[in-house]
C-alpha positions in Angstrom: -84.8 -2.7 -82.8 -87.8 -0.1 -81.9 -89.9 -0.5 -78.9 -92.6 1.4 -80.8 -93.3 2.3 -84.5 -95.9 4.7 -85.2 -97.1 5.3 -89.0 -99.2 7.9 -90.3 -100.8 8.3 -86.7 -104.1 11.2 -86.8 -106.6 12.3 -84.7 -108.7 15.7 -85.6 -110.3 17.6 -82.8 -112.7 20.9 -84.2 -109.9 22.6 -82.5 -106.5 20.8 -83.0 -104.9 18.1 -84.9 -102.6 15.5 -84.3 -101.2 15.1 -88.0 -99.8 12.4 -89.7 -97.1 11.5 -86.6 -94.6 9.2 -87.3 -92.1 7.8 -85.2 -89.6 5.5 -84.2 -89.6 5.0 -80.5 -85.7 2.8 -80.1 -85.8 -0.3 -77.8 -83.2 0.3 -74.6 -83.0 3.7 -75.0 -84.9 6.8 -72.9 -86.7 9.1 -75.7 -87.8 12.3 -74.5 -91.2 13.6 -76.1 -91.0 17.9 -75.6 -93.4 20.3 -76.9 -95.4 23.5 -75.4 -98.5 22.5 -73.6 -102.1 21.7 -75.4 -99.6 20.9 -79.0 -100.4 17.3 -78.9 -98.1 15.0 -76.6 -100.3 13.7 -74.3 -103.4 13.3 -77.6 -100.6 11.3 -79.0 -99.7 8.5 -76.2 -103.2 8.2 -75.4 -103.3 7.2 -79.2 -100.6 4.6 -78.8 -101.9 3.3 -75.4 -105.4 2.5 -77.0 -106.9 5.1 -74.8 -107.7 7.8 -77.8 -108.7 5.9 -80.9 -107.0 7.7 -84.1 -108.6 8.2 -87.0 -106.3 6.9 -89.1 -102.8 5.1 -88.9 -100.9 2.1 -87.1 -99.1 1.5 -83.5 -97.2 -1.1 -82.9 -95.8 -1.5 -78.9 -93.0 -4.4 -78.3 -93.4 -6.2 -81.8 -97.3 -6.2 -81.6 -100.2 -4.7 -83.4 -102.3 -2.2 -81.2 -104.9 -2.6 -80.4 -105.3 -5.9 -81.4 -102.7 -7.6 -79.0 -103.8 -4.6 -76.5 -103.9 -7.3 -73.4 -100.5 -9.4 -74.5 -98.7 -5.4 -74.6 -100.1 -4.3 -71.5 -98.8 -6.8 -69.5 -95.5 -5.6 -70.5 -96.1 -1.9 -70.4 -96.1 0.4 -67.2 -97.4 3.7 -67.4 -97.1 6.9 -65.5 -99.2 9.9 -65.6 -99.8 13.6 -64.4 -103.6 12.3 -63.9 -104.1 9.9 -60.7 -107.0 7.4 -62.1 -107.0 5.5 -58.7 -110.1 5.2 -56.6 -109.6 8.1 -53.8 -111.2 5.9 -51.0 -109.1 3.5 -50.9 -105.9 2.9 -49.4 -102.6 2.1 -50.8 -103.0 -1.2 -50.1 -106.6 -2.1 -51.0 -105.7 -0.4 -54.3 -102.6 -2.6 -54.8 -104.6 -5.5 -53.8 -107.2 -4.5 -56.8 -104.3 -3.9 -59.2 -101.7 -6.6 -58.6 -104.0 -9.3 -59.7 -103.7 -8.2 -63.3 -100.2 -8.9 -63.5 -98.8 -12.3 -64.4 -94.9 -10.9 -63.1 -96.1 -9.2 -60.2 -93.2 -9.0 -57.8 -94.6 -8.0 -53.9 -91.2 -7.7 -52.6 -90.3 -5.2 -55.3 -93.3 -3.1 -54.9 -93.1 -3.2 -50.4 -89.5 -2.0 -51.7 -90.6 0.6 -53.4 -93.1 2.0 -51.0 -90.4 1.8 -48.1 -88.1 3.7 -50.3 -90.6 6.5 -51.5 -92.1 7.0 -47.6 -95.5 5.7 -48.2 -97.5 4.1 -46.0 -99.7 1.4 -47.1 -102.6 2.4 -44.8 -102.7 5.7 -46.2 -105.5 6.6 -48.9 -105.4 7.9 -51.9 -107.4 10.7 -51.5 -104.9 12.3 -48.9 -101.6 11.7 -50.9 -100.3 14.7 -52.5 -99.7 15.2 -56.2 -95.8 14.1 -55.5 -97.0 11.2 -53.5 -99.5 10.0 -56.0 -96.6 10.0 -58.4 -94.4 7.7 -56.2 -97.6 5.6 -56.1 -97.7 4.9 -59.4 -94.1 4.7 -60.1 -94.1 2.2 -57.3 -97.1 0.4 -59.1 -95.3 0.8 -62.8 -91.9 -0.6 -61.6 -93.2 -4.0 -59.9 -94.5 -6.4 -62.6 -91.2 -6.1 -64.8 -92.1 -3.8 -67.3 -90.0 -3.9 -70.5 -91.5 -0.5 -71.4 -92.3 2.4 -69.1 -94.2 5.5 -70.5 -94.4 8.4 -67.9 -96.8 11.6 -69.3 -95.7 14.3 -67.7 -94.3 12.6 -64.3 -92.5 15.4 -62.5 -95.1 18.3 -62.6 -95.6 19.2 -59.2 -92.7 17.2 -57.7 -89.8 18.9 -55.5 -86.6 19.4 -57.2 -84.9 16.6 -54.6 -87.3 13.9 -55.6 -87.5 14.6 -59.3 -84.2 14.1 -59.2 -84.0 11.0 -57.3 -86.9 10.1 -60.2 -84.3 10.7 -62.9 -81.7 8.7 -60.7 -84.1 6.0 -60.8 -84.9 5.6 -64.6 -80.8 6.0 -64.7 -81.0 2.8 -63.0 -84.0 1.1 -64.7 -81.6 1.6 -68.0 -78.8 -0.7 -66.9 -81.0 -3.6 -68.1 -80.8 -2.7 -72.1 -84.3 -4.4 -72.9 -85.9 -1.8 -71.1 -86.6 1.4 -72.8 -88.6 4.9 -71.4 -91.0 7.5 -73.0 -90.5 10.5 -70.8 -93.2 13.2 -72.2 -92.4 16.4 -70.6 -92.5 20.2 -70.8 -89.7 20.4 -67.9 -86.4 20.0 -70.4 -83.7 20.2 -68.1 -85.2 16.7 -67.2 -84.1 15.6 -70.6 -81.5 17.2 -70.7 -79.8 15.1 -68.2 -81.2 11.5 -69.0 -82.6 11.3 -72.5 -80.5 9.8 -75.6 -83.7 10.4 -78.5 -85.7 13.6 -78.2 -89.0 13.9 -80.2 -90.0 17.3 -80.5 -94.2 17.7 -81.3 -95.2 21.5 -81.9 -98.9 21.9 -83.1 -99.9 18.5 -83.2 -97.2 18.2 -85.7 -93.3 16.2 -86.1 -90.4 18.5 -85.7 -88.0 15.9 -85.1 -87.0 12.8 -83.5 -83.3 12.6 -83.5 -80.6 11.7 -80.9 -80.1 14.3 -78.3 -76.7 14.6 -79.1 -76.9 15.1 -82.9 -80.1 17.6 -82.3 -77.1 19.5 -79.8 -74.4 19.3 -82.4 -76.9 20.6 -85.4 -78.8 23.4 -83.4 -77.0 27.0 -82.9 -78.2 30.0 -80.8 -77.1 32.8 -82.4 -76.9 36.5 -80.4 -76.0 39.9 -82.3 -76.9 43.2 -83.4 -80.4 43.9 -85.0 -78.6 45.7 -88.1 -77.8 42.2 -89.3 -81.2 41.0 -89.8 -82.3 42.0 -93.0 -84.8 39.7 -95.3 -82.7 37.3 -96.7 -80.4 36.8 -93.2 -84.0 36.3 -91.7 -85.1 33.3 -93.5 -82.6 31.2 -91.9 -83.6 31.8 -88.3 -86.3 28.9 -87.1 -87.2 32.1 -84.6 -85.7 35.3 -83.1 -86.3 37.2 -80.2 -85.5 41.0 -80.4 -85.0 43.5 -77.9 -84.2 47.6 -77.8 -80.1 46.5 -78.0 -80.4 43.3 -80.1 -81.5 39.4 -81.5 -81.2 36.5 -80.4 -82.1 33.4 -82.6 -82.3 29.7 -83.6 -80.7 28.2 -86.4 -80.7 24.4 -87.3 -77.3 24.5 -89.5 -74.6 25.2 -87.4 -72.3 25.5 -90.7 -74.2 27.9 -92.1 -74.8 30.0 -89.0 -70.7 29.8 -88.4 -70.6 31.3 -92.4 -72.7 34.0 -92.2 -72.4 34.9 -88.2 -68.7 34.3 -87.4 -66.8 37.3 -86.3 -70.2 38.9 -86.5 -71.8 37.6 -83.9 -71.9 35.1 -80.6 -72.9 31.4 -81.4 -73.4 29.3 -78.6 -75.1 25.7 -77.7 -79.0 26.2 -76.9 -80.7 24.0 -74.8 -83.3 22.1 -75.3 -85.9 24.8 -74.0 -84.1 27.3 -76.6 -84.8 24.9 -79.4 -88.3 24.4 -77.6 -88.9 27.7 -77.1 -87.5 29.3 -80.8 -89.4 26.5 -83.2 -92.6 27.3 -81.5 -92.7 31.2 -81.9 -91.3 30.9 -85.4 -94.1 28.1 -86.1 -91.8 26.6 -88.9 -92.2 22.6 -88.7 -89.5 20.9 -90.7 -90.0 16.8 -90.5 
């Protein structure tokens, strides 16, 4: 079952396009969205959350049609972003006070729990949290009206390395409950490399993929050799290459192929996900 299903979904800018995106986002799963910044991510959850209107295509969140059952879905949605949209007089708790009425499932306990747990006081205001703390603000706010889906944009930029991993801990956590399922859009990859099971890949407002991580792992090859290999023909099957005074190194998507040409020749190992990142957006080559 998907927890999203996005058809056809465009948006042009004079600039930039989001182009024809679609996806299958699974239900109980974490799916990581990656890409370099300004290539569309964030254009395209606004698009799904109702917040960006697309020009053309169709979103539907949790078995619904955005955004016509926009108030039903957001009832059952939580969302987390880089941006803090929260009045910055107010404190924690007048702010929770404003919020928590718009929540049929809102659970006080849970969300005291959660500000215990993150250090932060309730008489504190907005304006004096830092960009961590406004983070744990909304992740408390997210996690405490029972949220079957949670989409974070960009939640750990600017956090410290102890709580963004007690962030990843946490989602762990959330996943126990299998009808819960996470959008974690990121250009941090080592986050996703440690919790995500689907990785959509957007590169210039376009699909690269949206695959299991462990398939994308088992498919992708980094390949590092000798420059006198790389004439026109061995070329063409590198997504990118980076050369240097002694050498190439270089992405290929057919790990079969890259074993027949490279073995013996050459040093194949298992890229990340930043080398896949990295590799598919200097080449440019898009391959949905």
């Amino acid at each position: 079952m998907n927890a999203i299903e996005v058809r056809k979904l465009t948006k042009k800018y004079p600039l930039f396009t989001v182009d024809q995106v679609s996806l299958d986002v699974k239900q109980g799963y974490i799916t990581g969205i990656i890409g370099p910044n300004g290539v569309g991510k964030s254009t395209l959850i606004k698009m799904i959350l109702g917040m960006v209107r697309p020009d053309s295509g169709s979103v539907k969140i949790l078995g619904c049609d955005m955004p016509r059952d926009e108030v039903a879905i957001k009832q059952r949605i939580a969302i987390v972003s880089d941006d803090c949209f929260y009045y910055e007089h107010l404190t924690i708790s007048d702010t929770k006070k404003m919020i928590a009425p718009f929540y049929k499932k809102w659970d006080e306990k849970k969300f005291n729990n959660y500000l215990e747990q993150f250090e932060l006081s309730p008489k504190k205001k907005i304006v004096d949290l830092s960009k961590g703390m406004k983070i744990k603000f909304a992740l408390a706010i997210a996690l405490s009206h029972e949220a079957e889906l949670l989409i974070m944009d960009e939640p750990t930029s600017g956090l410290d390395p102890i709580f963004r991993r007690e962030l990843l801990d946490l989602l762990a956590d959330m996943m126990q409950d299998e009808k819960n399922t996470i959008i974690f859009s990121t250009h941090i990859t080592t986050d996703l490399d440690r919790i995500a099971d689907y990785i959509t890949f957007i590169d210039r407002g376009r699909l690269v993929f949206n695959e299991a991580k462990d398939d994308i792992m088992e498919r992708y090859v980094l390949v590092k050799g000798d420059r006198q290999l790389l004439d026109k023909d061995i070329r063409n099957h590198f997504i990118g290459i980076r050369e240097t005074g002694v050498g190439f190194e270089g992405l290929v998507d057919e790990r079969q192929e890259a074993e027949r040409l490279f073995d013996g020749y050459a040093l194949l190992e298992k890229p990340s996900l930043e080398d896949i990142m990295y590799f598919t957006a200097k080449g440019g080559r898009v391959h949905a």
